[in-house]
C-alpha positions as a Markdown table, in Angstrom:
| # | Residue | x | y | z |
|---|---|---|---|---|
| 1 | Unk | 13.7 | 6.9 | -6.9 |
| 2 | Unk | 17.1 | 6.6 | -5.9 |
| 3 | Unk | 20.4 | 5.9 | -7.0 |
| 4 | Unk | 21.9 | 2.6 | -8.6 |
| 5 | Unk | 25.0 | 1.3 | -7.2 |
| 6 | Unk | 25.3 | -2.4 | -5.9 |
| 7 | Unk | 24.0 | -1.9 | -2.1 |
| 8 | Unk | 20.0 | -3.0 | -2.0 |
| 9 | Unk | 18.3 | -0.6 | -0.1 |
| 10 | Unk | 15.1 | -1.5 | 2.3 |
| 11 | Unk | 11.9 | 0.4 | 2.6 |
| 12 | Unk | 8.4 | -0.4 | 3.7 |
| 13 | Unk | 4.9 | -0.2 | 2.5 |
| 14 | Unk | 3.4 | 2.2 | 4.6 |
| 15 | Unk | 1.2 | 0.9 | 7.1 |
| 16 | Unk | 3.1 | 0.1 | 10.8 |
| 17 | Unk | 1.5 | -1.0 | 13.9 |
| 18 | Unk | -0.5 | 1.7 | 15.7 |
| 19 | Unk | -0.2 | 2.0 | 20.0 |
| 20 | Unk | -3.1 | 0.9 | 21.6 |
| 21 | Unk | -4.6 | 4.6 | 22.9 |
| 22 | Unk | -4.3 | 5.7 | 19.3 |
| 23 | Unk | -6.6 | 2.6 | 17.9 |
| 24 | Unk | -9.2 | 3.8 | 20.5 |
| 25 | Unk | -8.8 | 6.8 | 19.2 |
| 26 | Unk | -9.4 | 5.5 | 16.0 |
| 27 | Unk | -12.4 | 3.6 | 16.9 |
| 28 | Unk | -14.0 | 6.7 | 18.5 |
| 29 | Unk | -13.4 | 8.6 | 15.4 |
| 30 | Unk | -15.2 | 5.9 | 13.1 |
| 31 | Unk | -18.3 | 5.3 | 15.4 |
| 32 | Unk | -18.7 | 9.4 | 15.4 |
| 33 | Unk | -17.7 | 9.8 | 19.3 |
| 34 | Unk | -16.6 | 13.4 | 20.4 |
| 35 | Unk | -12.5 | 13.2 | 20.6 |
| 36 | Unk | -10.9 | 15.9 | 21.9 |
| 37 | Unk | -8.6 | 17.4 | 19.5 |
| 38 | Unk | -5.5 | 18.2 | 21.9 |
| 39 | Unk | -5.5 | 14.5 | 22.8 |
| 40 | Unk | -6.0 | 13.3 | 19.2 |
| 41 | Unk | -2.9 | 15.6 | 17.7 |
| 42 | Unk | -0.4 | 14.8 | 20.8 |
| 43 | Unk | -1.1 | 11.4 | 20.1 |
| 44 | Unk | -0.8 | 11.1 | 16.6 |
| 45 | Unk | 2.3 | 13.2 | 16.7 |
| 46 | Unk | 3.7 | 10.6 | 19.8 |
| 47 | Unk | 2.9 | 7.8 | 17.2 |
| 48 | Unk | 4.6 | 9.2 | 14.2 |
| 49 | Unk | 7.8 | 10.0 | 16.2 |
| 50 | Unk | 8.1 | 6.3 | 17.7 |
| 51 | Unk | 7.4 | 4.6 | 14.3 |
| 52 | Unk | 10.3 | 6.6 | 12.8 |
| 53 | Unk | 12.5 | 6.3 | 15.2 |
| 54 | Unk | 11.8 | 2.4 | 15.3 |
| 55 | Unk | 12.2 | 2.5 | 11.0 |
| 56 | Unk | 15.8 | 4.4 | 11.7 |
| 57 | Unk | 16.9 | 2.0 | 14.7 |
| 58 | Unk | 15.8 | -0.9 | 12.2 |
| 59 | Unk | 18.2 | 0.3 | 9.7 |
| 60 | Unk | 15.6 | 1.3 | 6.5 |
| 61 | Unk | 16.5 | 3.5 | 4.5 |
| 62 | Unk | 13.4 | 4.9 | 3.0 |
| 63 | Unk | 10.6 | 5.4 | 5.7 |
| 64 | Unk | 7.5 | 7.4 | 5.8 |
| 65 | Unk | 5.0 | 8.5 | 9.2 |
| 66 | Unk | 3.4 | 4.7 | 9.1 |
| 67 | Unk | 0.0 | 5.9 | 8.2 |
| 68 | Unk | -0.5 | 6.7 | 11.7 |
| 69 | Unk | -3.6 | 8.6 | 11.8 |
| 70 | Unk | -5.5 | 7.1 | 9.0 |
| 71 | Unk | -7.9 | 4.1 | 9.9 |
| 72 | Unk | -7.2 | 2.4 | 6.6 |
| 73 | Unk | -4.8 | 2.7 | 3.7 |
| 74 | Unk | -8.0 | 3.2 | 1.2 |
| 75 | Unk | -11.0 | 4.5 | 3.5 |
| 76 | Unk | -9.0 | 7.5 | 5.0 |
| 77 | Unk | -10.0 | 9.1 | 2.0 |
| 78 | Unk | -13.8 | 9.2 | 2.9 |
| 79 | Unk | -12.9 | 11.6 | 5.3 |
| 80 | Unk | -11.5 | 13.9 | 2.5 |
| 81 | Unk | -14.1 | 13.7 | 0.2 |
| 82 | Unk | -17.5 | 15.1 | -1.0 |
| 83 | Unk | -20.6 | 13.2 | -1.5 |
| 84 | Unk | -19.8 | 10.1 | 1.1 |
| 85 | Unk | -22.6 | 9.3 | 3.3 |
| 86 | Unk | -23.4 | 5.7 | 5.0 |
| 87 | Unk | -21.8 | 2.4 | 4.6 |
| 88 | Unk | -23.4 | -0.5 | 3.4 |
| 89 | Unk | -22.3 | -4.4 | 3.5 |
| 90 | Unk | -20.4 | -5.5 | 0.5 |
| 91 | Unk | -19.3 | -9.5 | -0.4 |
| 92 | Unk | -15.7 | -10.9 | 0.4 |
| 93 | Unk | -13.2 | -11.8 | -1.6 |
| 94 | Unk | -14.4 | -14.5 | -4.0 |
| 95 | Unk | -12.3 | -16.9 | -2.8 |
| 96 | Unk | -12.9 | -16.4 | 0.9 |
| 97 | Unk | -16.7 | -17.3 | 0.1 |
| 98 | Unk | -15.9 | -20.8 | -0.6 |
| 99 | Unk | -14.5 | -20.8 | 3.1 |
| 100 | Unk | -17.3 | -18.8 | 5.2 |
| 101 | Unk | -16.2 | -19.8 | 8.5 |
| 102 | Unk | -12.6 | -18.8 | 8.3 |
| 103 | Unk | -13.5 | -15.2 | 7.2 |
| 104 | Unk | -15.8 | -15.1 | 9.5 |
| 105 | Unk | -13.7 | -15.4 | 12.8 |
| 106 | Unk | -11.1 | -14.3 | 10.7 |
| 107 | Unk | -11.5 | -10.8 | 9.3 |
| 108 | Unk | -13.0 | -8.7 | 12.3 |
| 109 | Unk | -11.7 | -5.9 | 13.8 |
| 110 | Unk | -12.7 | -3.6 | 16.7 |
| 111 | Unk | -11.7 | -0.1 | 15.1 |
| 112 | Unk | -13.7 | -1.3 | 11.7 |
| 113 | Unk | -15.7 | -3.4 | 10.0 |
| 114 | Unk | -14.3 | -4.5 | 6.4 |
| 115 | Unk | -17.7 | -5.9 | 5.3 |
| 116 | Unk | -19.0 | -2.7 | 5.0 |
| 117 | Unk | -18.2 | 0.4 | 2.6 |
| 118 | Unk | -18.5 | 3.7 | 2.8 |
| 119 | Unk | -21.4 | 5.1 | 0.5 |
| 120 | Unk | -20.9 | 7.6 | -2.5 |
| 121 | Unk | -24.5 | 9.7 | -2.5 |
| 122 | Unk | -23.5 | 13.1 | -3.9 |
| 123 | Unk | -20.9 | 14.8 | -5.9 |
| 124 | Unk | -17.2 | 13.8 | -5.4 |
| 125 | Unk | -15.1 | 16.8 | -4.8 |
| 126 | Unk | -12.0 | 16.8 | -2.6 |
| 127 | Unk | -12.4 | 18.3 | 0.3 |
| 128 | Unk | -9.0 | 17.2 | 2.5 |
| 129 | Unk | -6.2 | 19.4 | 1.6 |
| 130 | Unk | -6.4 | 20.7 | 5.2 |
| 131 | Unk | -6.3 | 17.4 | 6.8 |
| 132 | Unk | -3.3 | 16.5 | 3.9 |
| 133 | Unk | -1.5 | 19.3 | 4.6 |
| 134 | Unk | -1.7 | 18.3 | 8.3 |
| 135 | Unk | -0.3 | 14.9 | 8.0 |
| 136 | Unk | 2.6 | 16.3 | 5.9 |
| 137 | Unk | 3.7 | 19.1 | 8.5 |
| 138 | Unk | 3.1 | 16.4 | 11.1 |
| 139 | Unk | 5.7 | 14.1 | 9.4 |
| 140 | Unk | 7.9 | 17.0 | 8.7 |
| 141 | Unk | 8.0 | 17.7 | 12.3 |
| 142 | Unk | 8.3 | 13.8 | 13.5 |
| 143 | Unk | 11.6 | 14.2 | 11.2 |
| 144 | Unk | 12.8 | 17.0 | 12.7 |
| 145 | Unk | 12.4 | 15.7 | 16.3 |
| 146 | Unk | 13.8 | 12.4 | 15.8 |
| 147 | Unk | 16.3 | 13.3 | 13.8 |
| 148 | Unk | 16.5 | 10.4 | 11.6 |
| 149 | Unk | 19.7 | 9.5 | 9.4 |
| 150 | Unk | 17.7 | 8.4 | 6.6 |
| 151 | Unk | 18.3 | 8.6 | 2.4 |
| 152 | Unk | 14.6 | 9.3 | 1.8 |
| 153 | Unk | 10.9 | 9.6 | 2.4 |
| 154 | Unk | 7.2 | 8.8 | 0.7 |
| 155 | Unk | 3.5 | 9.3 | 1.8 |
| 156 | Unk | 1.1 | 7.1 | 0.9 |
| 157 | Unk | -2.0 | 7.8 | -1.2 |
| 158 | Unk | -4.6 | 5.5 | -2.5 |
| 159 | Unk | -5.0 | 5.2 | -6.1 |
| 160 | Unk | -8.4 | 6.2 | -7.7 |
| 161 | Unk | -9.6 | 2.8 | -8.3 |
| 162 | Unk | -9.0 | 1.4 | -5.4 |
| 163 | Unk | -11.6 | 4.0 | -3.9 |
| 164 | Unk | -14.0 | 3.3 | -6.7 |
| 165 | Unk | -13.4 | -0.6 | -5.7 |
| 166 | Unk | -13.8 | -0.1 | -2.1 |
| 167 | Unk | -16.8 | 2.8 | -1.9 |
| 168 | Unk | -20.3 | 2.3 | -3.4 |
| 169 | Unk | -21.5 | 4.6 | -6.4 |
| 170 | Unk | -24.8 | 5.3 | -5.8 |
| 171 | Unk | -25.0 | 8.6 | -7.7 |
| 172 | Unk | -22.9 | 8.5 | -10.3 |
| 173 | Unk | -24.6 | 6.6 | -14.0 |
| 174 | Unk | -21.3 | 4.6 | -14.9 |
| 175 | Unk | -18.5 | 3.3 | -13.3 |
| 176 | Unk | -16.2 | 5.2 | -15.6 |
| 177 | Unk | -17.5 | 8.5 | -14.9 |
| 178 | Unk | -17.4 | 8.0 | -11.3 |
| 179 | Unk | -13.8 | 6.1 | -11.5 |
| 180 | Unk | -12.7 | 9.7 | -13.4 |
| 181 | Unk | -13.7 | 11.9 | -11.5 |
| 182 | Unk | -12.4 | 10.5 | -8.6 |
| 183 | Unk | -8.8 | 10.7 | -10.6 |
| 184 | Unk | -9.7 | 14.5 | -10.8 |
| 185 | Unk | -10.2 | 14.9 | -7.0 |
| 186 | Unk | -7.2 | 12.5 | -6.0 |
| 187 | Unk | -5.4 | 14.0 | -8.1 |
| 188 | Unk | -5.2 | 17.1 | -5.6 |
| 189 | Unk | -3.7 | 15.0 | -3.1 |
| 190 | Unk | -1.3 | 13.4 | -4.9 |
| 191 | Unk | 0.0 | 17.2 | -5.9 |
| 192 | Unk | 0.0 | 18.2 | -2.5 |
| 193 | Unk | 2.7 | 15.2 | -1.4 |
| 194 | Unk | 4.7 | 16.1 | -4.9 |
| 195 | Unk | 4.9 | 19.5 | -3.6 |
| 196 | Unk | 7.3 | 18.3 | 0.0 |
| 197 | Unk | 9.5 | 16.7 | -2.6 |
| 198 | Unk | 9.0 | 13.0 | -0.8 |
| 199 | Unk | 8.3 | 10.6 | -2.9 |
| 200 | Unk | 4.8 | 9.6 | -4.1 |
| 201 | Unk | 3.6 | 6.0 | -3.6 |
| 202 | Unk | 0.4 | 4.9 | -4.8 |
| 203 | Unk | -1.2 | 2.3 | -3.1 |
| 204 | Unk | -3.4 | 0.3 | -6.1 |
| 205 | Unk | -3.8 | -3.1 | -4.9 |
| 206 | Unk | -7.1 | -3.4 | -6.6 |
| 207 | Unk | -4.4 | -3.4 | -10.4 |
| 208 | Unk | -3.9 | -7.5 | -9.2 |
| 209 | Unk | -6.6 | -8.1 | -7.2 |
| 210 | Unk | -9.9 | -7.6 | -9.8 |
| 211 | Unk | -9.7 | -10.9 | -10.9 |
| 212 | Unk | -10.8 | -12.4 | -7.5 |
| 213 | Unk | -13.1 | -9.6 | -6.2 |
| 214 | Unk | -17.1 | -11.3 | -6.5 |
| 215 | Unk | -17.5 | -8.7 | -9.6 |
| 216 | Unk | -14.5 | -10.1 | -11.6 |
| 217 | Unk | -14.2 | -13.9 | -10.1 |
| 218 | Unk | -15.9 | -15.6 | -12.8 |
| 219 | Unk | -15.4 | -13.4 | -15.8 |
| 220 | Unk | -12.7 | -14.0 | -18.4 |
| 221 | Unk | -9.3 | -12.7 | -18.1 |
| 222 | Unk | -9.4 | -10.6 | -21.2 |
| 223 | Unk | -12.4 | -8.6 | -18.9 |
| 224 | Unk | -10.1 | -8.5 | -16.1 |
| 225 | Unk | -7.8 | -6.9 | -18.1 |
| 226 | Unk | -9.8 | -4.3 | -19.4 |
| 227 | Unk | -10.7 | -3.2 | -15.6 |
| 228 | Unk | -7.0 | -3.1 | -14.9 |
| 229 | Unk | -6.5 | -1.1 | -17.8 |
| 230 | Unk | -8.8 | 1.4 | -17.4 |
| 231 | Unk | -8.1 | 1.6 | -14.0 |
| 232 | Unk | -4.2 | 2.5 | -15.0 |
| 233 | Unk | -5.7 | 5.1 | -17.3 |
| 234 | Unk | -7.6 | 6.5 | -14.4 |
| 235 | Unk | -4.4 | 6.9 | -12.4 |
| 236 | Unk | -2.4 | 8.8 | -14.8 |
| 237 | Unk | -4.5 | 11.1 | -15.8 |
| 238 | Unk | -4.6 | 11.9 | -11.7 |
| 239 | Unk | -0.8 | 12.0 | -12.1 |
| 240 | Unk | -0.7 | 14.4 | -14.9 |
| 241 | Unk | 1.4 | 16.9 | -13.1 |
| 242 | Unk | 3.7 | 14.4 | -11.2 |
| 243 | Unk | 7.0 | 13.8 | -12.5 |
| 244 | Unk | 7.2 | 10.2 | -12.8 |
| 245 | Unk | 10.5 | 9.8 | -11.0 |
| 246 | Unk | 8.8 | 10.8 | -8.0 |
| 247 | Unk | 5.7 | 8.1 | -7.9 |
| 248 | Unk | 6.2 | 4.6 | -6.6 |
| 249 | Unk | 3.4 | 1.9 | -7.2 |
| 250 | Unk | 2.4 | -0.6 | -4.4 |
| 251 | Unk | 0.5 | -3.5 | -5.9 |
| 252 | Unk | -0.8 | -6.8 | -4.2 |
| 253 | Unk | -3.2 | -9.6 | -4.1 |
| 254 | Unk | -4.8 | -8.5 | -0.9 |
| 255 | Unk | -3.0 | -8.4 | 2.4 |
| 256 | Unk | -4.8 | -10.7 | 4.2 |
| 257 | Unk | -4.2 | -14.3 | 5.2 |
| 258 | Unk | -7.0 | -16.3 | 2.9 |
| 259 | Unk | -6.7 | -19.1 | 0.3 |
| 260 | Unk | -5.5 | -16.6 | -2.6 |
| 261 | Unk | -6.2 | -19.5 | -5.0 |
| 262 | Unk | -8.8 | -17.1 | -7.5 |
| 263 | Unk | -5.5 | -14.7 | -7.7 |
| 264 | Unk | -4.4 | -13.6 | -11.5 |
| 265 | Unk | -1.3 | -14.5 | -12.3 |
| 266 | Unk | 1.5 | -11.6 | -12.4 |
| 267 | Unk | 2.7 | -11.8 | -15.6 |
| 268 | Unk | -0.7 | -11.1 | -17.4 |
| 269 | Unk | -1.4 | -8.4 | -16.2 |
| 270 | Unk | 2.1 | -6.6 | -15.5 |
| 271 | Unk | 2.5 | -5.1 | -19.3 |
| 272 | Unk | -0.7 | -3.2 | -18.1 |
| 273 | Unk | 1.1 | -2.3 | -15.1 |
| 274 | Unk | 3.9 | -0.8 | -16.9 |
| 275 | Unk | 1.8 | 1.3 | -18.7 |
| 276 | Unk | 1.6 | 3.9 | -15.5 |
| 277 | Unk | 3.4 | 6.6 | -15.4 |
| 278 | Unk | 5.3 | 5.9 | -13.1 |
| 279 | Unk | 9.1 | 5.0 | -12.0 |
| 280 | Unk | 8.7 | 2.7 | -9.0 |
| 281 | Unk | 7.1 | -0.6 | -8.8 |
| 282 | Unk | 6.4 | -2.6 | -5.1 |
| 283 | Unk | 4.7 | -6.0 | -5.8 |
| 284 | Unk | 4.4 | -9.3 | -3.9 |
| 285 | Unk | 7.3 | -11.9 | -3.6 |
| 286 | Unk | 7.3 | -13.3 | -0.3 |
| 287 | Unk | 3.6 | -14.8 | -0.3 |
| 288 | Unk | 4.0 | -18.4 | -0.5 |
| 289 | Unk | 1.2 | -18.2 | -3.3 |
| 290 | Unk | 2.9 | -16.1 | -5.7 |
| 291 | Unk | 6.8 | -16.8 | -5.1 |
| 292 | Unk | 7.2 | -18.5 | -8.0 |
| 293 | Unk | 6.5 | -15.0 | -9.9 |
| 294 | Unk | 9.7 | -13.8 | -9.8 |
| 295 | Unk | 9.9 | -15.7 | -13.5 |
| 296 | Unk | 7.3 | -13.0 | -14.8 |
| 297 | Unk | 10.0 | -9.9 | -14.2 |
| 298 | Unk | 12.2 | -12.4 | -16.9 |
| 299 | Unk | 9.1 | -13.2 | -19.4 |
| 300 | Unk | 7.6 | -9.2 | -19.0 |
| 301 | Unk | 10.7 | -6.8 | -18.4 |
| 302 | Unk | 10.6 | -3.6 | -16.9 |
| 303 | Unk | 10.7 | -0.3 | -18.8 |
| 304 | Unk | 14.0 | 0.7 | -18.7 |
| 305 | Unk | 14.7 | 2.9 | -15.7 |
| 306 | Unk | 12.6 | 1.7 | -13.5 |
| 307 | Unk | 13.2 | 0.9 | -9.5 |
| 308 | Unk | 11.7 | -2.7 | -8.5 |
| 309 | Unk | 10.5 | -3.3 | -4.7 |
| 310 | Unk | 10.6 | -7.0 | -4.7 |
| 311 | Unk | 8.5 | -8.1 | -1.6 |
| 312 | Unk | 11.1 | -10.4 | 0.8 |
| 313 | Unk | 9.0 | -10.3 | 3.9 |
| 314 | Unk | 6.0 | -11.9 | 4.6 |
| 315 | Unk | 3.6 | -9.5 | 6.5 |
| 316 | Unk | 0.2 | -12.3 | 7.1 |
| 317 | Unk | 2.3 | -14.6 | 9.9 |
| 318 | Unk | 3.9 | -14.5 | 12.7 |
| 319 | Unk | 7.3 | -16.3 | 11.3 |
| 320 | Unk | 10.1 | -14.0 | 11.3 |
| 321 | Unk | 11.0 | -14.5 | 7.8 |
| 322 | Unk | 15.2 | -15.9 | 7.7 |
| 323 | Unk | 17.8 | -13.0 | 6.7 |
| 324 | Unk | 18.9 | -15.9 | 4.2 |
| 325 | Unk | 15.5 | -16.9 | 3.0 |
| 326 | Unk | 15.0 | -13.2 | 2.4 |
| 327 | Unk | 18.2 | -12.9 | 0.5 |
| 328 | Unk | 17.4 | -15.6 | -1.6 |
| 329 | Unk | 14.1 | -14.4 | -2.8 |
| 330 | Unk | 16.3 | -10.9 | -3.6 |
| 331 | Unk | 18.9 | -12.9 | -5.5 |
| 332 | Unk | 15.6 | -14.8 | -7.0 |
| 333 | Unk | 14.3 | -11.0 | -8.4 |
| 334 | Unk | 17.9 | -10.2 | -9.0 |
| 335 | Unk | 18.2 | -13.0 | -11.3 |
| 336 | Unk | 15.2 | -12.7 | -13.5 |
| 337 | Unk | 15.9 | -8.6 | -14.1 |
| 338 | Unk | 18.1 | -6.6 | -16.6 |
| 339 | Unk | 21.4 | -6.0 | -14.4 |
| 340 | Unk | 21.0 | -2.3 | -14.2 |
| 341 | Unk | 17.3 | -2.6 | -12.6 |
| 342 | Unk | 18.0 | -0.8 | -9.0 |
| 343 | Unk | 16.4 | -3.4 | -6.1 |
| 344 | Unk | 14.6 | -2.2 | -3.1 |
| 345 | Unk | 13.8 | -4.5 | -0.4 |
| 346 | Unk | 10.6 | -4.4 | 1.2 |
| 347 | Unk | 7.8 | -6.5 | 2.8 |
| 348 | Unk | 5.0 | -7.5 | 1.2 |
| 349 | Unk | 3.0 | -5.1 | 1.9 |
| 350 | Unk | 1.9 | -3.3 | 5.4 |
| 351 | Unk | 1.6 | -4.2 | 8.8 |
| 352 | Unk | -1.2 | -2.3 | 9.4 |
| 353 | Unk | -3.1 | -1.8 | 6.5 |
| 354 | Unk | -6.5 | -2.0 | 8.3 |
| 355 | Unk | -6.4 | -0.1 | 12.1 |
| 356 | Unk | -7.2 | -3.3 | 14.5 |
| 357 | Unk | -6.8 | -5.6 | 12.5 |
| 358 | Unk | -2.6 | -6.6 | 12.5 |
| 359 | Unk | -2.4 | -10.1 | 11.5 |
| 360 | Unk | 1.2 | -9.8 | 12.5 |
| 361 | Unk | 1.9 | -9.4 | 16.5 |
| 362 | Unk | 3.8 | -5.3 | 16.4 |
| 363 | Unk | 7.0 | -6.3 | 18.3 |
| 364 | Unk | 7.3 | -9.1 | 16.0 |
| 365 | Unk | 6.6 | -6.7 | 12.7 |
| 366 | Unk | 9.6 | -4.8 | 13.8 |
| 367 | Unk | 11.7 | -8.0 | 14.3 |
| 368 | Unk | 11.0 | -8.8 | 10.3 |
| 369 | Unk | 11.6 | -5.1 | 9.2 |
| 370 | Unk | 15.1 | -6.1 | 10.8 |
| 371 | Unk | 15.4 | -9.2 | 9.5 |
| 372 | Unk | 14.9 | -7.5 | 5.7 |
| 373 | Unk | 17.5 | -5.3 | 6.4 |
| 374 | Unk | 19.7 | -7.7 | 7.2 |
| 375 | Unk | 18.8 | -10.0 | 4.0 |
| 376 | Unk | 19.5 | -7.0 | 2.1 |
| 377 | Unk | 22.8 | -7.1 | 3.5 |
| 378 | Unk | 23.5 | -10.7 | 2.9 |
| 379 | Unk | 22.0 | -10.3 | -0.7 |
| 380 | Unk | 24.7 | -6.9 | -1.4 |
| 381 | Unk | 27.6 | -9.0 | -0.2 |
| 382 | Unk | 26.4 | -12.1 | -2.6 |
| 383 | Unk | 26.6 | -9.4 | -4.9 |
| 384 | Unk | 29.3 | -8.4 | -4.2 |
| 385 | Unk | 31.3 | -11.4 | -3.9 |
């Protein structure tokens, strides 16, 4: 993942605001208008170079294309796969269906609507390597253009459960077999972004988040934990051919601004977590609901070698998190892990997870990506000192 030496290097999470011509774009795409391709490919390319020339300018160190062209972090994968067809409405979050009017004004958006979910009908087969392929050589390029003086790269992808959690099986006779083969077809994509050398990260938010989903909410934890252990299973057998030092994990409760008070707590369900085979792990820090969590990296420790991406910046307001406050939650992590765990600072997640939807204004966005860089900073010279 990288290097350990004392200076705390800053990443993302892989979502970044999107201009507005692109979101129309977007929105065209999702309601089936004609788009014409020219227009569509100089735009997403025009996107792709501003975002990483904004990362570099911000001073990160590990940056990836911002997701540019996908409409979501999870449902970009319906375009690049067999057997989807339809959407159909689908329950909130448990816990925002004890407040119905604030997720109703609260969780619209013009490019999609997150109350309904794509529809799985037929076989699943992956069927996207071209359009993978396309958003690799059209990061490849953005890097070559902007010439950004960074230390590394990652692509998103979403994990296998989190598609089987956010697309409805109607064909398949059990959830297993449908959440396995899924692994199979993922699987390809994840090879396809080993293959560039960047670095993997796998975008499982659904690992935390089971617990307070309307299938989970009122079950015990012991069932909780069987989901999220089946789900881990799921995701390394995709990752079978992956060395693990080149997959990061990026876990949360949600990004979205709601109660949070059904969340599992983090250190139940983190010696699951560590059973991935994986050598990265990006988790929530900065949400006021869960920063007392930093206690669970103490009471469940990470396998030895692995990179923790604390998250330091708060990505569901408005506040431009302070470059002390943000050091303090890094000293906070620092604190709680085994002295020669390597730290990467990060939000808590994207600012753009959902197209239309960016609960965080983009100019400010950018002002808290610099803001992390300089905690990191402050935190190194604590360090230091």
């Amino acid at each position: 993942m990288t290097d350990t030496d004392a200076r705390i290097r800053t990443t993302h999470i892989g979502s970044l605001p999107r201009p507005p011509e692109l979101l129309k774009l977007l929105k065209n795409r999702q309601e089936g208008v004609d788009v014409d391709e020219d227009k569509w490919t100089t735009t997403v390319a025009d996107a792709t170079r501003t975002v990483l020339k904004r990362q570099a300018d911000a001073g990160l160190d590990i940056v990836n294309n911002g997701e540019q062209s996908r409409v979501s972090f999870n449902w970009y994968v319906a375009d690049r796969l067999s057997g989807i067809d339809g959407t159909r409405e689908q329950e909130l979050w448990a816990d925002l269906q004890e407040f119905p009017e604030y997720a109703e004004k609260t969780f619209k958006t013009d490019v999609i609507d997150l109350s309904m979910h794509p529809v799985v009908t037929g076989s699943v087969e992956y069927t996207g390597a071209d359009e993978a392929k396309a958003e690799l050589e059209g990061f490849r390029e953005a890097l070559d253009a902007v010439e950004t003086d960074v230390e590394g790269t990652f692509m998103t992808a979403a994990s296998p459960s989190i598609v089987t959690a956010t697309h409805v099986n109607e064909y398949y006779d059990s959830y297993e077999e449908f959440l396995f083969t899924v692994a199979d077809a993922m699987a390809q994509e994840y090879e396809l972004v080993a293959e560039t050398g960047m670095t993997l990260q796998i975008d499982a938010p659904e690992l935390l988040t089971a617990g307070h989903t309307a299938a989970f909410a009122d079950e015990p934890l012991e069932e909780v934990k069987e989901v999220t252990r089946l789900h881990v299973e799921a995701l390394n057998k995709a990752l079978t051919n992956i060395p693990a030092e080149q997959v990061r994990l990026h876990t949360c409760w949600g990004s979205y601004e709601g109660p949070h008070h059904l969340d599992t707590d983090l250190v139940e369900l983190l010696p699951l977590i560590y059973e991935a085979d994986i050598s990265g792990l990006s988790v929530e820090q900065a949400n006021p609901r869960h920063q007392h969590e930093y206690r669970a990296f103490a009471e469940q420790p990470l396998p030895d070698g692995w990179t923790l991406i604390p998250g330091v910046v708060d990505v569901k307001t408005n506040i431009i998190d302070h470059p002390e406050t943000i050091a303090d939650r890094l000293d906070r992590v620092a604190d709680a892990v085994d002295d020669s765990t390597t730290l990467v600072a990060a939000p808590d997640c994207g600012f753009g997870t959902q197209a239309g939807l960016g609960m965080v204004d983009p100019e400010i966005a950018w002002a808290k990506l610099e803001a992390l860089v300089e905690g990191a900073e402050i935190a190194t010279e604590r360090r230091d000192g």
